[in-house]
VEXBADREN-414785 format. One line per field, with one value per atom (N, C-alpha, C, O): x, y, z; residue in three letters. Coordinates in steps of 0.05 Angstrom, whole numbers. Layout:
N
x = c(X/...)
y = c(Y/...)
z = c(Z/...)
residuo = c(ALA/...)
// end
This chain:
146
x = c(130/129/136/150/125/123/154/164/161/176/171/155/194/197/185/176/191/194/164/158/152/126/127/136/121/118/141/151/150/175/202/203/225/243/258/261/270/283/311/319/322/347/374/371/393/412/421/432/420/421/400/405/374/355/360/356/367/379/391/383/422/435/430/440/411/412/389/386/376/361/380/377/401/422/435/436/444/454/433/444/421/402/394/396/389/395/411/405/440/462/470/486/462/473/448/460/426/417/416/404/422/437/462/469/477/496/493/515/478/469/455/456/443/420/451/443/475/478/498/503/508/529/560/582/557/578/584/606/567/568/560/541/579/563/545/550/529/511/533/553/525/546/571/587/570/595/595/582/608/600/616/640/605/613/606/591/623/625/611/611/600/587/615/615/645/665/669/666/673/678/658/667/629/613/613/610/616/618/646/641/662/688/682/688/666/666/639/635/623/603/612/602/628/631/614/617/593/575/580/591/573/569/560/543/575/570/539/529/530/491/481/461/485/467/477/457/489/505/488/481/489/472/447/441/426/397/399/385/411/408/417/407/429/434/408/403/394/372/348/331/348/318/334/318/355/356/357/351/365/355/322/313/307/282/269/250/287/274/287/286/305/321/337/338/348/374/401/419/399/427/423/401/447/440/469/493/448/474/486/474/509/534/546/562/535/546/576/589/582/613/627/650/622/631/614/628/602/584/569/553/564/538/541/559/519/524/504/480/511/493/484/499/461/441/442/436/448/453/430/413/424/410/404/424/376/379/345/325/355/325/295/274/301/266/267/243/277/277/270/251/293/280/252/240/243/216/198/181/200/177/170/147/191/193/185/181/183/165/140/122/136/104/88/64/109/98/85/60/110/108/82/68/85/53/30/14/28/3/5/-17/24/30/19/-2/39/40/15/11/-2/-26/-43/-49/-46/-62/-45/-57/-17/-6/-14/-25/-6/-13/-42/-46/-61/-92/-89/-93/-84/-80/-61/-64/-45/-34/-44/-39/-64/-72/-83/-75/-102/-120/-99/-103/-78/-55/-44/-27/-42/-17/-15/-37/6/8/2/13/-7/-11/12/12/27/46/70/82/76/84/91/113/66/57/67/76/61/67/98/107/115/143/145/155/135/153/136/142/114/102/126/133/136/157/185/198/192/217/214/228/184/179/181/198/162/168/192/195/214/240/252/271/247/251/272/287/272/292/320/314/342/355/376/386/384/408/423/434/435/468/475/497/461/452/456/461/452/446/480/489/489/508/506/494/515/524/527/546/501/498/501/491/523/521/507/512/491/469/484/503/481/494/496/489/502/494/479/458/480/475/444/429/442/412/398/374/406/387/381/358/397/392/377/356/378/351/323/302/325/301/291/269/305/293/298/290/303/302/296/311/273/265/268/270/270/268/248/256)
y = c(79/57/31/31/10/-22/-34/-34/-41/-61/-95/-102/-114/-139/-150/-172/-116/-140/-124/-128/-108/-98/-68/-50/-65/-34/-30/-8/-47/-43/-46/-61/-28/-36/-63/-79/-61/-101/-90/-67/-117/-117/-116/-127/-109/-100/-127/-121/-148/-171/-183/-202/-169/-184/-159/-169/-127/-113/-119/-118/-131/-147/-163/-167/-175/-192/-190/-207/-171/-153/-146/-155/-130/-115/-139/-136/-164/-176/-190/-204/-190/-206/-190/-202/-168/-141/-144/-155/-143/-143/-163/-161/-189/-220/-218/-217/-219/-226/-197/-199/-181/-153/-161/-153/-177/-190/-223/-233/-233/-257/-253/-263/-233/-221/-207/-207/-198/-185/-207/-208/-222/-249/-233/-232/-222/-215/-229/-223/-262/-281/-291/-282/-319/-323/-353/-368/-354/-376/-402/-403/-423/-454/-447/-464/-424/-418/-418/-400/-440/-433/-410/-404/-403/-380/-393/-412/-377/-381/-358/-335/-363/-346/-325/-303/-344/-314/-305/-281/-318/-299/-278/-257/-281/-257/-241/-217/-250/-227/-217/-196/-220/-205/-181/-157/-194/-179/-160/-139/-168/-144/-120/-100/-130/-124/-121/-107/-142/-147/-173/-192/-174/-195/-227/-231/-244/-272/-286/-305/-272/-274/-257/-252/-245/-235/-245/-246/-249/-270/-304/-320/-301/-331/-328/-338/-310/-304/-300/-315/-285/-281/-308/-317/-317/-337/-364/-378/-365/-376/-376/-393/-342/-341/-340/-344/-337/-341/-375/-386/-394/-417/-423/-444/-406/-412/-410/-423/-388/-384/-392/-384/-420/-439/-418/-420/-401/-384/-394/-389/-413/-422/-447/-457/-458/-493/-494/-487/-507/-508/-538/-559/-534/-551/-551/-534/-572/-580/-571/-562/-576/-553/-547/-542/-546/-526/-496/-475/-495/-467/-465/-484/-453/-454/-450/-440/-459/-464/-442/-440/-429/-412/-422/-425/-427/-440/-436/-414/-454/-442/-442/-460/-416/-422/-449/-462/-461/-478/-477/-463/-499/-490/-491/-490/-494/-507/-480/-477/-464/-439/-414/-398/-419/-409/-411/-391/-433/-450/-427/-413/-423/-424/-390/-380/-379/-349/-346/-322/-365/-355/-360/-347/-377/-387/-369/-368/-354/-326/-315/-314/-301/-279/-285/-269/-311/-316/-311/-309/-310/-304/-274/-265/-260/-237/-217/-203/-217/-194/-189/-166/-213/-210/-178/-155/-189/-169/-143/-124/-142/-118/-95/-73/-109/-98/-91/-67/-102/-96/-67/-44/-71/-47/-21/-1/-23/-2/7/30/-12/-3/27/44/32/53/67/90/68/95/101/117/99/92/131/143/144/166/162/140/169/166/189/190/204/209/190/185/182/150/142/140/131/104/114/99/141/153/149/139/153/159/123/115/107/76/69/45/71/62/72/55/93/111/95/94/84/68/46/40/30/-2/6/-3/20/27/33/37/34/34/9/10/-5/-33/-44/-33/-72/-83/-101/-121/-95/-102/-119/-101/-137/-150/-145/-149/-133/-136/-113/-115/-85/-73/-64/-43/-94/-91/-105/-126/-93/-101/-132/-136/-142/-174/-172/-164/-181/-175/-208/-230/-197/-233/-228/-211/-251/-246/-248/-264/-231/-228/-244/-264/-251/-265/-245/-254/-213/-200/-204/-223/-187/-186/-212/-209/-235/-258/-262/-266/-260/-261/-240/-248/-216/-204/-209/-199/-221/-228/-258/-261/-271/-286/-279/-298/-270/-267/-240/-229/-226/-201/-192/-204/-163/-156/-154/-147)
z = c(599/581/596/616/585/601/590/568/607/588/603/621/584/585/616/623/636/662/678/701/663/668/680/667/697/706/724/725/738/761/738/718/749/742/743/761/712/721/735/739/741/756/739/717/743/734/716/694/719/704/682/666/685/671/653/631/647/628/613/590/621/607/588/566/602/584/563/546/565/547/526/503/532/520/503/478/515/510/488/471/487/473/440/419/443/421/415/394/415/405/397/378/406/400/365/343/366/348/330/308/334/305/292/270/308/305/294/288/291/279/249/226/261/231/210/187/212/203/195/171/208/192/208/195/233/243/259/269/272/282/259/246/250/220/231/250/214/214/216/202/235/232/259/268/266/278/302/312/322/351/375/371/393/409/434/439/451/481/497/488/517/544/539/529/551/557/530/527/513/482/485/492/481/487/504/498/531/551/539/527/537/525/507/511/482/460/466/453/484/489/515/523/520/551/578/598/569/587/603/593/624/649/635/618/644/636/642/630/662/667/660/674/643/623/597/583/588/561/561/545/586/590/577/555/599/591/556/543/543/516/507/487/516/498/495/475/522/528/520/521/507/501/464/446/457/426/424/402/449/438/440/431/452/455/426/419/407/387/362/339/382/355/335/311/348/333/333/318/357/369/381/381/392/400/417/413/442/472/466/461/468/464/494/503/505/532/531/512/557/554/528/533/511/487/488/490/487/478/463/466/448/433/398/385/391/362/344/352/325/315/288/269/289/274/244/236/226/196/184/189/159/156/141/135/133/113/93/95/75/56/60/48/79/102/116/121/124/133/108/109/85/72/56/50/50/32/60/49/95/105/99/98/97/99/65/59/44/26/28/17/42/43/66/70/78/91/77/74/62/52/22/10/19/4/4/-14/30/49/57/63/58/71/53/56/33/21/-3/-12/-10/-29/-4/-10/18/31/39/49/34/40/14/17/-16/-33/-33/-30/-34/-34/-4/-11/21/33/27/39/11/-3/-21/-29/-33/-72/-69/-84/-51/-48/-35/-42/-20/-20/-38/-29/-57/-83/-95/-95/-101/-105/-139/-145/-157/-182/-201/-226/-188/-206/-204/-224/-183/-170/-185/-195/-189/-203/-241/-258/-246/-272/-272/-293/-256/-260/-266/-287/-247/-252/-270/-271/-292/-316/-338/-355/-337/-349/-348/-369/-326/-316/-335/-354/-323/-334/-372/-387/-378/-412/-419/-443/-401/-418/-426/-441/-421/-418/-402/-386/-409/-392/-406/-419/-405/-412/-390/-378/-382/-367/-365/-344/-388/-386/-373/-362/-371/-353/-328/-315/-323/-289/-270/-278/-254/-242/-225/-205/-234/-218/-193/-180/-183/-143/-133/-138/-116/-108/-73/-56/-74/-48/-28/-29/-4/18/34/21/57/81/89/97/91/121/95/97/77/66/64/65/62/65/96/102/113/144/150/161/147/152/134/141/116/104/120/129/122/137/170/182/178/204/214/230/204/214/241/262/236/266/289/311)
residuo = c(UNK/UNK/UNK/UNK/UNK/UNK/UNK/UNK/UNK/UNK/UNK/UNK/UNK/UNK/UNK/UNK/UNK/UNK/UNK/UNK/UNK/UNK/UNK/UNK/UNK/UNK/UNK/UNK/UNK/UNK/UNK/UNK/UNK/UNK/UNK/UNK/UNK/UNK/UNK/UNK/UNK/UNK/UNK/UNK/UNK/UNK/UNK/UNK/UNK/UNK/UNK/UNK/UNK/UNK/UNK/UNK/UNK/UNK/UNK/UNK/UNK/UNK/UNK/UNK/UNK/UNK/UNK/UNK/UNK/UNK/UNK/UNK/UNK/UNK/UNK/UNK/UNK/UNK/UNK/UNK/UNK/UNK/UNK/UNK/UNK/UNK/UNK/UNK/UNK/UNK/UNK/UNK/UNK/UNK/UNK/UNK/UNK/UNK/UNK/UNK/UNK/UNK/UNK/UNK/UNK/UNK/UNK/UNK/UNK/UNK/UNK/UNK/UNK/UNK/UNK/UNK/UNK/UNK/UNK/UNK/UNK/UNK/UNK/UNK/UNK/UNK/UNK/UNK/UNK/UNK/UNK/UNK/UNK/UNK/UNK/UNK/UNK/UNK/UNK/UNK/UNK/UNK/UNK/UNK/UNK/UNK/UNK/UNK/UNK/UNK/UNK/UNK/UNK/UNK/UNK/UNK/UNK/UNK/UNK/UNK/UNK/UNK/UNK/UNK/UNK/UNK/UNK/UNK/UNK/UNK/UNK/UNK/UNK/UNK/UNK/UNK/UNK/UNK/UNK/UNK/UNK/UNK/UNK/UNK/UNK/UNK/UNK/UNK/UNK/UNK/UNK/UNK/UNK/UNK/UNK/UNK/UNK/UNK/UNK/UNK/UNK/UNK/UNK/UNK/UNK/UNK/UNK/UNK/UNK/UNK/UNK/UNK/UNK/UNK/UNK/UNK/UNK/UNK/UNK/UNK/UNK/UNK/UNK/UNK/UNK/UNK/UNK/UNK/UNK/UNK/UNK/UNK/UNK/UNK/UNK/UNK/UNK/UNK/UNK/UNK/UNK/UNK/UNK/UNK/UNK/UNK/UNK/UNK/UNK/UNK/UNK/UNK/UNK/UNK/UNK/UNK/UNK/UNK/UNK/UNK/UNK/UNK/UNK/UNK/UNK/UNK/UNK/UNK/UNK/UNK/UNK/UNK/UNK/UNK/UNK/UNK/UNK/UNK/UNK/UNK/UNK/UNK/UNK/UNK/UNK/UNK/UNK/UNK/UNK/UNK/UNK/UNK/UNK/UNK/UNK/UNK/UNK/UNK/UNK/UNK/UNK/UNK/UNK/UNK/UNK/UNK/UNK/UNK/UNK/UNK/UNK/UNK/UNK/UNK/UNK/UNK/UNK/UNK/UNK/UNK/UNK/UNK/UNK/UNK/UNK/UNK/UNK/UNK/UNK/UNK/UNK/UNK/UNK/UNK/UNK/UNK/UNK/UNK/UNK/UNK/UNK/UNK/UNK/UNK/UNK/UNK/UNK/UNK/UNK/UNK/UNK/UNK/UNK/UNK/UNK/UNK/UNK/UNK/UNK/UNK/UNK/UNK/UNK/UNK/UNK/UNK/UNK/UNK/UNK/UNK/UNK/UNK/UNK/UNK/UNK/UNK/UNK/UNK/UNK/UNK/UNK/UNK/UNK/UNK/UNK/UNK/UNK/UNK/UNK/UNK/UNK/UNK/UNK/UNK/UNK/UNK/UNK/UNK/UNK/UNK/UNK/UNK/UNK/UNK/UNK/UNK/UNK/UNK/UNK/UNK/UNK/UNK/UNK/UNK/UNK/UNK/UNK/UNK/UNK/UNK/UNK/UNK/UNK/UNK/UNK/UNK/UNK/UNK/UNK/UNK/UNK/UNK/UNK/UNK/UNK/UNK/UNK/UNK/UNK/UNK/UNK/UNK/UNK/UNK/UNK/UNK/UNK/UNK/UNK/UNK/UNK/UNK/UNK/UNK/UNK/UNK/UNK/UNK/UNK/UNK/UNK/UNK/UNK/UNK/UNK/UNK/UNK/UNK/UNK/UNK/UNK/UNK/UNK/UNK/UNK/UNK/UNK/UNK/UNK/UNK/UNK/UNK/UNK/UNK/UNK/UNK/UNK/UNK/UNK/UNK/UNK/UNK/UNK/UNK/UNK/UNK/UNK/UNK/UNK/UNK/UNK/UNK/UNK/UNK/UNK/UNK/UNK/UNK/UNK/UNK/UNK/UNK/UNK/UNK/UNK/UNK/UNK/UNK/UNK/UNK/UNK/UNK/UNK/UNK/UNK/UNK/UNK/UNK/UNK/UNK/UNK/UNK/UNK/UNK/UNK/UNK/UNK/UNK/UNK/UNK/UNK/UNK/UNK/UNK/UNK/UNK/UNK/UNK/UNK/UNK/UNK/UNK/UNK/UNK/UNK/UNK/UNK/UNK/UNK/UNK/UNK/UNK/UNK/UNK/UNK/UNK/UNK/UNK/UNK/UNK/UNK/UNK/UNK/UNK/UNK/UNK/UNK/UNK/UNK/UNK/UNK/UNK/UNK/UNK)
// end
């Protein structure tokens, strides 16, 4: 299998920061680095126990993809979300999901579909339903897929 650095093995630092890079944003997506909050190269190498050049590279390519923001000798800033992030990730999923449904319609199991006609005919009542207050980690993976 190919990876990032093609058919040759990468070097013991460009792993890292592979590694480092997986873990920094599972850790962003999940609000265990919370959005607004800034972090350091050594805070991370600390808490990953990985090498400070490879903490770098991850941190490099999550600002490439505007996750984070370099703060001259401070460290780095992790990107909150805001409502222009969310508004874009509906206007995705506007476009997205009309053609996901139309490619599913023709899979659809029809006792399936019998059991949740059965669900929806029971009706719906509110009071019902348990008071969910929205997460950080489930809004951060909705907008920030994997």
């Amino acid at each position: 299998m190919l990876d990032a650095c093609g058919p040759v093995q990468c070097d013991g630092e460009t792993r890292q920061g592979d590694i480092a890079f997986e873990m920094l944003r599972a850790d962003i997506v999940a609000c265990r680095i919370v959005p607004g909050s800034s972090v350091s190269e050594a805070e991370l190498a600390d808490r990953y126990k990985l090498g400070k050049a490879g903490i770098r590279r991850a941190l490099v390519r999550l600002s490439e993809r505007d996750w984070v923001q370099a703060l001259p000798r401070r460290g780095y800033l992790v990107k909150p979300i805001t409502l222009r992030d969310i508004g874009e990730i509906f206007g995705l999923r506007r476009m997205i999901e009309p053609a996901a449904v139309r490619f599913a319609a023709g899979r659809v199991d029809v006792n399936r579909l019998r059991q949740l006609d059965a669900i929806c005919g029971a009706g719906f009542v509110a009071a019902r339903l348990p008071v969910r207050r929205l997460s950080c980690r489930r809004t951060a993976s909705f907008i920030w897929p994997s």
